[in-house]
C-alpha positions in Angstrom: 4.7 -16.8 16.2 6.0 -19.4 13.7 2.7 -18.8 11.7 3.7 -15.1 10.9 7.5 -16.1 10.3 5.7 -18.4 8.1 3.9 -15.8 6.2 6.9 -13.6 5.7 8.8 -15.8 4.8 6.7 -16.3 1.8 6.2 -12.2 1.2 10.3 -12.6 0.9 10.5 -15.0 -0.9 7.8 -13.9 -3.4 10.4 -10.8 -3.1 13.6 -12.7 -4.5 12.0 -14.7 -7.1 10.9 -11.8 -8.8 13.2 -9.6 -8.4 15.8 -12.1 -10.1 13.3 -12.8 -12.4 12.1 -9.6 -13.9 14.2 -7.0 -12.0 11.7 -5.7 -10.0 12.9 -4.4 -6.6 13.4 -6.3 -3.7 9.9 -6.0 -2.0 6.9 -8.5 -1.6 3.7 -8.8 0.5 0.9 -11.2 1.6 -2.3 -10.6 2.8 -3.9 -13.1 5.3 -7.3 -13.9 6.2 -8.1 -16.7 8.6 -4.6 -18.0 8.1 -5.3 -18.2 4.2 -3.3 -16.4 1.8 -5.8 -14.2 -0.5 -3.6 -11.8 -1.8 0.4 -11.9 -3.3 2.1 -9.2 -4.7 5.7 -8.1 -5.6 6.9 -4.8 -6.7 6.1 -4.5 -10.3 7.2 -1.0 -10.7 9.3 -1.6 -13.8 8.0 -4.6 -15.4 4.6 -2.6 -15.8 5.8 1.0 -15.8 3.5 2.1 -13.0 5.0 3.8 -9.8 1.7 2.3 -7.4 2.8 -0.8 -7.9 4.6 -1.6 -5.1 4.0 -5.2 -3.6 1.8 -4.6 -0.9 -0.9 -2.3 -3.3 -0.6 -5.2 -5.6 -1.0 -7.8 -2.8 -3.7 -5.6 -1.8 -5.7 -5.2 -5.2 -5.6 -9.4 -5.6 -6.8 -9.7 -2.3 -10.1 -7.5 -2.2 -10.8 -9.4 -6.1 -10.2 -12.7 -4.2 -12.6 -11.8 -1.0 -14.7 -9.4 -3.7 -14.6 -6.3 -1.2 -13.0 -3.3 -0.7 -12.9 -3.8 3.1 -10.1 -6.1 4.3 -10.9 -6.0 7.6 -9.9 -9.0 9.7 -6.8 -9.2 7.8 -3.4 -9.4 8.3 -0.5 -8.0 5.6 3.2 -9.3 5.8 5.6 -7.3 3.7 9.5 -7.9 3.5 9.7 -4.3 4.4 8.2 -1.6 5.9 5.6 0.1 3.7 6.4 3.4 2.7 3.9 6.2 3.2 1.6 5.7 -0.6 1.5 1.4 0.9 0.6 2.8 4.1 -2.3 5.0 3.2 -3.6 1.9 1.2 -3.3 -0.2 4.1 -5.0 1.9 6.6 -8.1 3.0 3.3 -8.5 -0.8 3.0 -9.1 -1.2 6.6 -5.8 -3.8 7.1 -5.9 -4.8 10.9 -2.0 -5.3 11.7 1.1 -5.5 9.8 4.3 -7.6 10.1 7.4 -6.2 8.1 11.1 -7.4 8.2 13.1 -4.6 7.4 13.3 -1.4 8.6 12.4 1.9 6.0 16.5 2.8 7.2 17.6 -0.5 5.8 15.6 0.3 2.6 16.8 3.7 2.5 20.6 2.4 2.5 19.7 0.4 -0.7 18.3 3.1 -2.3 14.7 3.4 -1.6 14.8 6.4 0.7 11.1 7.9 1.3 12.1 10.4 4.1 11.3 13.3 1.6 7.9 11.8 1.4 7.5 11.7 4.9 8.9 15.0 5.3 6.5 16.3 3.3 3.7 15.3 4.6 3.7 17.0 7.7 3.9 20.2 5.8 0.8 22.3 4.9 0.3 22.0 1.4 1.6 25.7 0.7 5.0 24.9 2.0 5.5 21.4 0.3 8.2 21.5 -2.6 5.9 20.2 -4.9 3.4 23.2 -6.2 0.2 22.4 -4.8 -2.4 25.6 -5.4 -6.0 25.1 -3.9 -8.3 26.2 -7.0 -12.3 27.3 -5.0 -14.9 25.9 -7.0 -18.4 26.3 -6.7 -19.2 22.7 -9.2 -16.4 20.8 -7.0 -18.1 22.2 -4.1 -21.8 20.8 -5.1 -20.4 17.7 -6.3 -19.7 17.1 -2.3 -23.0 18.4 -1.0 -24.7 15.7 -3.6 -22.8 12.9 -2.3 -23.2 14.1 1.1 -27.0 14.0 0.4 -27.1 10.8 -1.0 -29.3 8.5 0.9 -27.8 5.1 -1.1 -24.4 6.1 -1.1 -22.1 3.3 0.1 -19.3 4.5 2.7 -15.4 3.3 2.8 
């Protein structure tokens, strides 16, 4: 156990520094591998005007360039909180094995980060979300899937 206290300790501290550095909000994530760090991150929302740039995407991007694959299976993330719903797709596209958080989305959501819309909306079919979502048929978008469907090379994810 003292190994993961050790590894979040670092995602919060990664966290502070930056967020009293460049503003940046009060998030940060590690990604493990073989007890080795191969990925940091910290939210860089603001600094580089981009809303998926929360800390554990960004921990995430660095550590499939440091293990040069999109697969980071056999890893471990640590986050200083609980991803919200964009992080946790991420985590579970690049094939993450078990994540260790500290606080709760409830804590973030009392700081201002609430995502419970998000979640809500989810679970909604797409005609009843509140953003407009309209499903457009088309026949190109349609063979575009039957090609790589067909595709004998294709690599999977």
């Amino acid at each position: 156990m003292n190994e993961h206290r050790r590894f979040l300790a670092r995602a919060v501290a990664i966290a502070r520094t930056h967020m009293r550095a460049d503003g940046g909000g009060p998030f940060g994530a590690v990604v493990v591998r073989e007890g080795r760090i191969v990925g940091e991150g910290h939210n860089r929302v603001t600094a580089a005007n981009d809303p998926t740039a929360h800390a554990e995407i960004v921990a995430i991007r660095e550590a499939c360039r440091t293990l040069d694959r999109f697969s980071l299976a056999g890893c471990t993330l640590y986050a200083s909180s609980e991803p919200c719903p964009m992080c946790l797709g991420a985590i579970y596209w690049a094939r993450l094995e078990r994540v260790y958080y500290a606080n709760s989305r409830a804590d973030a959501a009392r700081i201002g980060f609430d995502d419970a819309l998000i979640y809500d909306e989810i679970a909604k079919p797409p005609e009843r979300r509140a953003l407009s979502m309209v499903r457009l048929d088309d026949a190109a978008a349609r063979r575009l899937f039957d090609e790589w469907s067909a595709m004998p090379d294709k690599i999977p994810y």
